[in-house]
N, C-alpha and C positions, 0 to 999 in steps of 0.2 A: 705149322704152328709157330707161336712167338713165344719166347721165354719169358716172363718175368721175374724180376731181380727179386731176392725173397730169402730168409735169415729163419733158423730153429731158434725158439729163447727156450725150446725144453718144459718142465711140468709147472705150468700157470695156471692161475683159473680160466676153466672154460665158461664157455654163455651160461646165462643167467637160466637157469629148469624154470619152463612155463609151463609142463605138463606134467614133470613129478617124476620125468626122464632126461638125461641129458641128450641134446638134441648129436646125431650120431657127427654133424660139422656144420661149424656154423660160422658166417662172417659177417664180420661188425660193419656198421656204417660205414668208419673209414677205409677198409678195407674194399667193401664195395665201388664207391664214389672212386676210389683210386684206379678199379678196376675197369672201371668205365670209363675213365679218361684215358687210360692206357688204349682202352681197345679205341677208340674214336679219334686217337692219336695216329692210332695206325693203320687207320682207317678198314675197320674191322669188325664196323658197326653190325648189329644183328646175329655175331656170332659169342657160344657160350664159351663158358671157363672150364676148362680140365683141369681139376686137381688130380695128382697121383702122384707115386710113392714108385723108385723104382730101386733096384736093387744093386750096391754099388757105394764110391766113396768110401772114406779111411775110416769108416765107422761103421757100416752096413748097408746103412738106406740113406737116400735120397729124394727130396720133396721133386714136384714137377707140377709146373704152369706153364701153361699154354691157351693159346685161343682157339677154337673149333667149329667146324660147323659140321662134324661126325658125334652122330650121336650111336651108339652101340645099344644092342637091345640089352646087355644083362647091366649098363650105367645106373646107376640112383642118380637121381635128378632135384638140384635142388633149386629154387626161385629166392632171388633175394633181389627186391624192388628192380624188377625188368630184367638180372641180371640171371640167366641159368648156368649153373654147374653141374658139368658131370664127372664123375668120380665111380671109376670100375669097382667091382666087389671086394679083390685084393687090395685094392688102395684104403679102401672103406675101413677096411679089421684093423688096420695099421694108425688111420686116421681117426677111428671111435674116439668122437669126447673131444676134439681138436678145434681149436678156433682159431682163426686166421682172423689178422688187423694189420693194418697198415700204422705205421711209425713212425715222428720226424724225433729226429734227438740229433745232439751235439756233433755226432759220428757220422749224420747223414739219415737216410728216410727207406722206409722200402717196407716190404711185406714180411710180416711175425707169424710164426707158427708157433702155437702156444699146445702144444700135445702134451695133455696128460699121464700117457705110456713111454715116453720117452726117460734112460735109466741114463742115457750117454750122448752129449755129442762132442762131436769134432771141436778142435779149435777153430776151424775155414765156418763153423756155424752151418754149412750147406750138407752133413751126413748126421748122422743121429743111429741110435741102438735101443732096441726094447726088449 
């Protein structure tokens, strides 16, 4: 699997409620589109995105991207224009309400984790605490 480069901004608004729920993760256009170039950069076309949470860093937890073509039966599966994600059930609870974007600013560009439950992060921006 390949990593992709990716930053906590901590408690932002998540996606827009289109059904009166906040969807449990959710990724914006930019975020996609970026995500797609990445993979077809590295030539990696056809395969999904694993988001996960793993445990670790000077805060607790840490985000995790990569590209896949293992899917696990207990993954939630999400579609976002061609692009699937999957994301374990522990990653999931950690992840509720989280919206991932991509970013260019002054500082540079890369992937936003906009987590709702997040109480703490790092200064390195790559751990976080809930």
């Amino acid at each position: 699997m390949s990593e992709i480069h990716h930053t906590d901004r901590g408690a932002a608004n998540t996606a827009a409620e289109t059904t009166g729920t906040k969807p449990a993760l959710s990724l914006t256009p930019a975020a996609v589109a970026y995500v797609k170039r990445s993979r077809t950069q590295e030539g990696k076309e056809g395969q999904a995105l694993r988001v996960g949470v793993k445990a670790g860093g000077c805060s607790g937890f840490s985000y995790f991207l990569g590209f896949t073509t293992e899917r696990r039966a207990s993954d939630s599966v999400f579609e976002y224009e061609g692009l699937s994600v999957y994301v374990d059930p522990r990653s999931l609870e950690v992840l509720a309400g989280t919206e991932i974007d991509y970013e260019r600013g002054l500082l540079g560009a890369g992937i936003q984790f906009k987590n709702p439950r997040v109480k703490k992060s790092c200064g390195c921006g790559d751990s976080f605490t809930i």
